[in-house]
C-alpha positions as a Markdown table, in Angstrom:
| # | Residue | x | y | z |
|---|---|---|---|---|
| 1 | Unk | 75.1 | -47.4 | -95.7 |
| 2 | Unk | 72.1 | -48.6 | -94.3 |
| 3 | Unk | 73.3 | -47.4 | -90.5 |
| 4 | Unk | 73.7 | -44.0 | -92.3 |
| 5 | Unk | 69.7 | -44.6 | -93.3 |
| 6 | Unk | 68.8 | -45.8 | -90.3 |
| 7 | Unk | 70.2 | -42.7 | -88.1 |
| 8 | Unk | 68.9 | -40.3 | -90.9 |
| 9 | Unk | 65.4 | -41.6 | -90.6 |
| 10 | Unk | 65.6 | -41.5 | -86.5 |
| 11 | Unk | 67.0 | -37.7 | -86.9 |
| 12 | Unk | 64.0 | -36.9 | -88.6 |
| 13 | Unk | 61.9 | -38.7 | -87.0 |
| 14 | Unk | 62.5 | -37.0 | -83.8 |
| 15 | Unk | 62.6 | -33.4 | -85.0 |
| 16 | Unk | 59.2 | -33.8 | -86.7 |
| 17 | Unk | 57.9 | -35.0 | -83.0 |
| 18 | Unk | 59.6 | -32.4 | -81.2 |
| 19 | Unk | 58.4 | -29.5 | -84.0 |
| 20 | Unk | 55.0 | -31.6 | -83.6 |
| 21 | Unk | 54.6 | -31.2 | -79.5 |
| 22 | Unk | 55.9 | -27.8 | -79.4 |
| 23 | Unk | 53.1 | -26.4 | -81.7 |
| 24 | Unk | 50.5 | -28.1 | -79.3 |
| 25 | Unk | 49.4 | -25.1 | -77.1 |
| 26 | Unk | 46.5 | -25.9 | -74.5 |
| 27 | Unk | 43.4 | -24.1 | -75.2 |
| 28 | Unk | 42.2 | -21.8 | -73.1 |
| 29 | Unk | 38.8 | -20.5 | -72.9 |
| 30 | Unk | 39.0 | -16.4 | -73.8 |
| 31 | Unk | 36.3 | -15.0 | -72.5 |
| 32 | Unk | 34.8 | -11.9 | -74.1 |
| 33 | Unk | 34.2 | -10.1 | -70.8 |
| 34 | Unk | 37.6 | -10.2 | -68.6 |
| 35 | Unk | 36.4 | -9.0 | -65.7 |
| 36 | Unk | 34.5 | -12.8 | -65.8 |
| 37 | Unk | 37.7 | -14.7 | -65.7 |
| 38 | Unk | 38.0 | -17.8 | -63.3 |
| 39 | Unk | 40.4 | -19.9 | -62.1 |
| 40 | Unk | 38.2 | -22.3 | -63.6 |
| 41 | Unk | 39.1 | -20.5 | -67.3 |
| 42 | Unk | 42.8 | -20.8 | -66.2 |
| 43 | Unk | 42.5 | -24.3 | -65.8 |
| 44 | Unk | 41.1 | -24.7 | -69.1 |
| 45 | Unk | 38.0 | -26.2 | -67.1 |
| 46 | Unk | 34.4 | -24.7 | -68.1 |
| 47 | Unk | 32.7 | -23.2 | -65.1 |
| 48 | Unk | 29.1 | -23.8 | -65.0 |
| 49 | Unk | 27.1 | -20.5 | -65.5 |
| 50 | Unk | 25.4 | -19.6 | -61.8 |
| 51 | Unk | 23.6 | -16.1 | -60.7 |
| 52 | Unk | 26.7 | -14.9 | -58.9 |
| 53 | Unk | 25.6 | -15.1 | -55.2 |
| 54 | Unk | 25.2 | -11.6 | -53.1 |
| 55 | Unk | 26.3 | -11.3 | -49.9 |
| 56 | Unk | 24.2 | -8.8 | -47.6 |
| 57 | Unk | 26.0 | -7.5 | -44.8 |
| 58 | Unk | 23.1 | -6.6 | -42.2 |
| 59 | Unk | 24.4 | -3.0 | -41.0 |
| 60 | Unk | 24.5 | -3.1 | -36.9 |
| 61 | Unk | 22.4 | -0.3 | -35.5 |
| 62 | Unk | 23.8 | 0.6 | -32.4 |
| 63 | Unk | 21.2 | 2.1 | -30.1 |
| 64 | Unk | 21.7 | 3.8 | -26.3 |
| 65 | Unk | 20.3 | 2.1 | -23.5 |
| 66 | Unk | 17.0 | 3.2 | -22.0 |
| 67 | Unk | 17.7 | 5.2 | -18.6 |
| 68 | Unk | 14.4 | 6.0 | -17.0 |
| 69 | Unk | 14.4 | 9.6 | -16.1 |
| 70 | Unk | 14.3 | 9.9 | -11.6 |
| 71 | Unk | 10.5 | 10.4 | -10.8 |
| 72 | Unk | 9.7 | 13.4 | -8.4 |
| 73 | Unk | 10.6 | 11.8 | -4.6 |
| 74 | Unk | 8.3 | 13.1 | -2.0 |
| 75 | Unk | 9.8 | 13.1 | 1.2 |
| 76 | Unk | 7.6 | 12.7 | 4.2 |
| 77 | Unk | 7.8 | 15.1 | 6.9 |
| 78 | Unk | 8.3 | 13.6 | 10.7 |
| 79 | Unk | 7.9 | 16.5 | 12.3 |
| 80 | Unk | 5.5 | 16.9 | 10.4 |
| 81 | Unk | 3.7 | 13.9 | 11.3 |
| 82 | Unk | 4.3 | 14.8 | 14.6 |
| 83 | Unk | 2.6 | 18.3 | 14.8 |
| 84 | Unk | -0.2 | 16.5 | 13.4 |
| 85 | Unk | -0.4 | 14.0 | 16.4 |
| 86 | Unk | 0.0 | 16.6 | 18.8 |
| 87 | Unk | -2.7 | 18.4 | 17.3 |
| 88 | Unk | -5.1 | 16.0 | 17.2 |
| 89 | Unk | -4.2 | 14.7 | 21.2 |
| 90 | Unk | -4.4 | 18.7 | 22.1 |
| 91 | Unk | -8.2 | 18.5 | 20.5 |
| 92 | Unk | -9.0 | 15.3 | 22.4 |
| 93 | Unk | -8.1 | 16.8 | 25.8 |
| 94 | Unk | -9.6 | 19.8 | 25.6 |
| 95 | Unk | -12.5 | 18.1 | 24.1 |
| 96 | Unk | -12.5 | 15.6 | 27.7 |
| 97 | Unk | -12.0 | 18.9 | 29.5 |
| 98 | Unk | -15.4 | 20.6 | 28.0 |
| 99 | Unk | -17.2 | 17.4 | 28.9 |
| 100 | Unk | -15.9 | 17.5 | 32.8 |
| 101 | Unk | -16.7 | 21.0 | 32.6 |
| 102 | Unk | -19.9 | 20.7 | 31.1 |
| 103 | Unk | -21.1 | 17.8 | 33.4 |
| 104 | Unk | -19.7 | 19.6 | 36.6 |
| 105 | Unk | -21.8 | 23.0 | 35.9 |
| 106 | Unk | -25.2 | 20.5 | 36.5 |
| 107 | Unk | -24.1 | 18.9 | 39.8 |
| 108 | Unk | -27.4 | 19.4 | 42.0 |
| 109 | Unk | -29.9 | 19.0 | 38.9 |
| 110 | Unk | -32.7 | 17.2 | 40.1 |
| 111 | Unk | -33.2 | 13.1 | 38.8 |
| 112 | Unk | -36.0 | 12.7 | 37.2 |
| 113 | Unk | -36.9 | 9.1 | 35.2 |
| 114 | Unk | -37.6 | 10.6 | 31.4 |
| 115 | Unk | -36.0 | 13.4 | 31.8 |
| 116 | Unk | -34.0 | 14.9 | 29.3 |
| 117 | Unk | -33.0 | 18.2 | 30.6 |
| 118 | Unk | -31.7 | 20.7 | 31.3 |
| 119 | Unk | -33.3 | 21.5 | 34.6 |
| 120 | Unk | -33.6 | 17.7 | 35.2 |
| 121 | Unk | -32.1 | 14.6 | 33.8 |
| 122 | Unk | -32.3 | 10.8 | 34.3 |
| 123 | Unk | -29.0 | 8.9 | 33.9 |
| 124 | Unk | -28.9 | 8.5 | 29.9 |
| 125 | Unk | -30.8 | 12.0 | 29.5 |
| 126 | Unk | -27.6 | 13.6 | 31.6 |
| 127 | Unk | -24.7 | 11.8 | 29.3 |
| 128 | Unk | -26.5 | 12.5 | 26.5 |
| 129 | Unk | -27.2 | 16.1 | 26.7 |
| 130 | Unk | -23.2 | 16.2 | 28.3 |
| 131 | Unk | -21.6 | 14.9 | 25.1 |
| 132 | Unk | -24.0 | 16.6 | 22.7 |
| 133 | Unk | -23.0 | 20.2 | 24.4 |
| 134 | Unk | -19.5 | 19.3 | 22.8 |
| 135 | Unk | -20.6 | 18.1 | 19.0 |
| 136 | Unk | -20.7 | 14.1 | 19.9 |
| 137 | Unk | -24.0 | 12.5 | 19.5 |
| 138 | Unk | -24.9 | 9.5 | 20.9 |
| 139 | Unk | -28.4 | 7.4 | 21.4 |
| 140 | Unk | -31.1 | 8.4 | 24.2 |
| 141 | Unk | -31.1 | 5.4 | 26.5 |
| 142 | Unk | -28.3 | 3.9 | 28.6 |
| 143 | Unk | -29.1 | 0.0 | 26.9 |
| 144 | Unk | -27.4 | 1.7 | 23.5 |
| 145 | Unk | -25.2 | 4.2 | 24.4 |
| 146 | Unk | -23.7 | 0.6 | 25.7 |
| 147 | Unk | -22.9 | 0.3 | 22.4 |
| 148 | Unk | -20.9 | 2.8 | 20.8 |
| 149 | Unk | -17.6 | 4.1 | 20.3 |
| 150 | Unk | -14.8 | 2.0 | 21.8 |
| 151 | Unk | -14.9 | -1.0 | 24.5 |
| 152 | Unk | -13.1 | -0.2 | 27.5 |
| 153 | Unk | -12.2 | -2.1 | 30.8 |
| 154 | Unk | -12.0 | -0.4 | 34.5 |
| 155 | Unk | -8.1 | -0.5 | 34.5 |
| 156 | Unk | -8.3 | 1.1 | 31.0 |
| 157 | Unk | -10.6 | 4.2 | 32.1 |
| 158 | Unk | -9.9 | 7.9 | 31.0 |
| 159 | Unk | -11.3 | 11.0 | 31.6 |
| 160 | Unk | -14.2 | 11.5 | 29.2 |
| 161 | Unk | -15.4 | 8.2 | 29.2 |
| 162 | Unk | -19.0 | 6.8 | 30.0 |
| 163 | Unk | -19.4 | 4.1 | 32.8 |
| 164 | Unk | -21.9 | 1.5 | 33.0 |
| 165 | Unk | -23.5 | -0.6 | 35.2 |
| 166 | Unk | -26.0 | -3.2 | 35.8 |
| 167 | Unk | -27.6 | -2.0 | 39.1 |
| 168 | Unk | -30.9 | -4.5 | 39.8 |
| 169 | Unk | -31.7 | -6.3 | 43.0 |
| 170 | Unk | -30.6 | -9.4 | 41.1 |
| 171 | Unk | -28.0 | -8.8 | 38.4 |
| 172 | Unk | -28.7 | -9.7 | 35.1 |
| 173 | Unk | -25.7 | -8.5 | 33.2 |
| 174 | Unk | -27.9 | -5.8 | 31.4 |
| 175 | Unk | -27.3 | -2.2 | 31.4 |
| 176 | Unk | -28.7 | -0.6 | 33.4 |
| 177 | Unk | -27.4 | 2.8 | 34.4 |
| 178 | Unk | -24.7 | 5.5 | 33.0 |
| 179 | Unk | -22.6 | 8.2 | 34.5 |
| 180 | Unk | -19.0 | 10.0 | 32.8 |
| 181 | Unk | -15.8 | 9.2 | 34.4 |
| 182 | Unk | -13.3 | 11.9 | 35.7 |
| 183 | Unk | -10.2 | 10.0 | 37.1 |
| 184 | Unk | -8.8 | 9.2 | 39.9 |
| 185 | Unk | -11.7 | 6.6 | 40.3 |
| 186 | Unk | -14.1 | 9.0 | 40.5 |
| 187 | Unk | -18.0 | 9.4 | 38.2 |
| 188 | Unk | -20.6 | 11.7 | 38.0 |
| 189 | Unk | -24.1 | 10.9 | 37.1 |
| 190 | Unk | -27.6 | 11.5 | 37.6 |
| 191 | Unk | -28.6 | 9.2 | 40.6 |
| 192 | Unk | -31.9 | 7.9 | 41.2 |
| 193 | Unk | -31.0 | 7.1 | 44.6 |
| 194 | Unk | -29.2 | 10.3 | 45.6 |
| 195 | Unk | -31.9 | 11.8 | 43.3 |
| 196 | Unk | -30.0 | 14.5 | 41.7 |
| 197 | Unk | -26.6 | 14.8 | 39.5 |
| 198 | Unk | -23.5 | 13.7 | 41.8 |
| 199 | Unk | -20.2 | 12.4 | 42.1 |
| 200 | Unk | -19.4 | 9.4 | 43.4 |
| 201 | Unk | -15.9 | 7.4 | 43.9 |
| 202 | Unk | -15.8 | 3.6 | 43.1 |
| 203 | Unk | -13.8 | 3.3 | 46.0 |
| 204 | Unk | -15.8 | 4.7 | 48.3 |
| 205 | Unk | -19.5 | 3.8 | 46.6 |
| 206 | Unk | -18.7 | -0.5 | 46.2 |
| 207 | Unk | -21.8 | -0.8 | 44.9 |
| 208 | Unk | -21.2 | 1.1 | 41.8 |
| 209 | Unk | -17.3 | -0.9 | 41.8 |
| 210 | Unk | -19.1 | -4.6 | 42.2 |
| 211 | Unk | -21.7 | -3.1 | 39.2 |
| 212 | Unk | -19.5 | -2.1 | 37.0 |
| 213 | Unk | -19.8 | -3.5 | 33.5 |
| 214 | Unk | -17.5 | -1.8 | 31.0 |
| 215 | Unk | -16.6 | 1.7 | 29.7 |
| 216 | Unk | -17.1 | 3.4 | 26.0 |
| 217 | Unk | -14.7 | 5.9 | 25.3 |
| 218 | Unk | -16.0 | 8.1 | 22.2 |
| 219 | Unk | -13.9 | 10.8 | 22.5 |
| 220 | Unk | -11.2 | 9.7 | 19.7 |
| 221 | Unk | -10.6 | 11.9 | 16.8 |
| 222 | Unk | -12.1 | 9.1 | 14.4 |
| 223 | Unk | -15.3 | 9.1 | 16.5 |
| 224 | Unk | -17.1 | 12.6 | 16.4 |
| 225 | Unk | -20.6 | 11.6 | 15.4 |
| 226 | Unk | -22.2 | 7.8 | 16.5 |
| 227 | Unk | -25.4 | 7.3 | 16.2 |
| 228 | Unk | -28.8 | 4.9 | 16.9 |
């Protein structure tokens, strides 16, 4: 009888502790706004409340590279250039060919010291009024017509070019005398001792060769005007 109890009391015993845990249902947090829910809410874990954080997607502008346009390409001209230099050594010798002209036509004009022309010249007063007749001015006496334009040596000589000379008893170096060079060794000038204007060769005349100091050659296209 009291096994009978016993078992009774363990029958219900259990079914009050099985009705008792199935009634237990875990609570979960119902929000009022389901779009909120969490996996936190499912969890039956409170989330802490936070400012939901934004994410900014920075929207990549894509921009074409910079081509810089082709500037304007001048092209030079050779032949050109050419026609240019040809030019400008066409001016040059008929410039030389005025001045032998222009000295020749006074071959036989007396030599007179101080004189200036044109029915008599010294040395200086010859080249000078020679180069003036073809737009080139240069200085009165032969000391600084030494001077200007371009240095030249006795192997270097052209046509066109004043000659000088240091032509004292006892040489000094100084300039002393002028004449205009016409090739082929040959000068003219207004001499003092053949006392009128001539033409002498340094070959022939080695006085004038041994006396020789240098050449100016002002006859280049960059040298129309020199002055004192």
């Amino acid at each position: 009888m009291k096994r009978t109890k016993l078992i009774n009391i363990t029958l219900v015993g259990g079914i009050f502790l099985f009705t008792a845990c199935s009634n237990i249902e875990p609570k979960v947090e119902k929000s009022s706004n389901k779009s909120k829910i969490s996996i936190y809410n499912i969890m039956g874990i409170s989330e802490a409340d936070k400012e939901p954080i934004e994410v900014v997607v920075k929207e990549e502008i894509y921009e074409e590279p910079y081509i810089e346009e082709p500037q304007e390409i001048e092209y030079i001209s050779y032949k050109n250039e050419d026609l240019k230099l040809e030019e400008t050594l066409n001016n040059e010798n008929k410039i030389i060919n005025d001045i032998e002209w222009n000295a020749k036509r006074f071959l036989g004009t007396p030599y007179v010291w101080g004189a200036t022309g044109p029915s008599k010249f010294d040395c200086s007063g010859f080249t000078q009024w020679v180069y003036r007749d073809v737009g080139i001015t240069i200085p009165r006496v032969s000391k600084d017509q030494a001077r200007v334009g371009e240095y030249i040596s006795y192997n270097n000589l052209r046509r066109g070019d004043m000659v000088f000379f240091d032509t004292k008893k006892h040489r000094s170096g100084k300039v002393t005398h002028v004449g205009i060079y016409l090739g082929d060794g040959n000068f003219i000038h207004a001499s003092s001792a053949g006392k009128q204007v001539v033409i002498y060769n340094f070959n022939r005349k080695n006085f004038y060769k041994k006396r020789f100091l240098w050449g100016r050659r002002v006859t280049n296209s960059s040298i129309r005007y020199v002055s004192n």
